[in-house]
N, C-alpha and C positions, 0 to 999 in steps of 0.2 A: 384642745379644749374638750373636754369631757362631758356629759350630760346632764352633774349636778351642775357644773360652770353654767351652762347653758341655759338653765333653768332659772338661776340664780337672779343670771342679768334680767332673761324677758321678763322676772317677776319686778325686776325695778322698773325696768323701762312701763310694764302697766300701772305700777300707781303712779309713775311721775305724768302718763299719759291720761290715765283718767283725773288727775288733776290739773290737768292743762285743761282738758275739756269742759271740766266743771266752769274753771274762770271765763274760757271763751260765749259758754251758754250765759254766764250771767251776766257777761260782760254786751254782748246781744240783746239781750234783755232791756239793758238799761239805758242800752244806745238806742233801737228801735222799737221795745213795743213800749217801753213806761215812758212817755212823754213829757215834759215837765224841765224845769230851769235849775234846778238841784239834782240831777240824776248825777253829775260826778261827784257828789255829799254821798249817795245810796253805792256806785257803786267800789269807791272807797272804803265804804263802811265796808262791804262784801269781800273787798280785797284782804283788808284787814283778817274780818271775822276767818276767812279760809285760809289766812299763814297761820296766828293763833292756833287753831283745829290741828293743822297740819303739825306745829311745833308740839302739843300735846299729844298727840297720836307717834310723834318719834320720841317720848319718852317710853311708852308705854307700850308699844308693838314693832313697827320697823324704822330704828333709828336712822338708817343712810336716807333710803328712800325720801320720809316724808321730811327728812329738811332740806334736802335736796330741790321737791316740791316746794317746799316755805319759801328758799332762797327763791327762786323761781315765779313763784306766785307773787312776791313780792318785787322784785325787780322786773316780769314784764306787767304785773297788773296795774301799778303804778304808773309803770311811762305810757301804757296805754288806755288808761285812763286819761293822763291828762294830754294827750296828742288829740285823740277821738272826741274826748268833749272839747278841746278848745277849738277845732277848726271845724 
């Protein structure tokens, strides 16, 4: 493996990472500091709004990457979503 190779990957693995990180932050957010009986309505919505983002962003700049991210964001922000608010 070569050093474009290499470069290639770490550049996917940081946006799929910093898109993990954003969902975790907001997902944080929603669970301990905004308090309230609707926080899995809010953060839902935020799950939603970051695949979306994410889906247009792999039109337009890095195609693997950020659907990669979308798939991702939406299969664990979803199940964790409703694990974390239901119990």
């Amino acid at each position: 493996m070569d050093n474009s190779d290499r470069s290639w990957n770490s550049r996917k693995i940081f946006v799929v990472a910093i898109n993990m990180a954003v969902m975790i932050a907001y997902t944080l957010y929603t669970r301990y500091v905004e308090s309230g009986e609707l926080n899995i309505i809010l953060n839902a919505f935020f799950v939603g709004i970051h695949a979306v983002l994410c889906l247009i962003l792999a039109i337009f700049v890095w195609r693997k990457e950020f659907l990669l991210s979308a798939l991702l964001v939406l299969l664990i922000g979803f199940s964790t979503c409703w694990v974390i608010f239901t119990h």
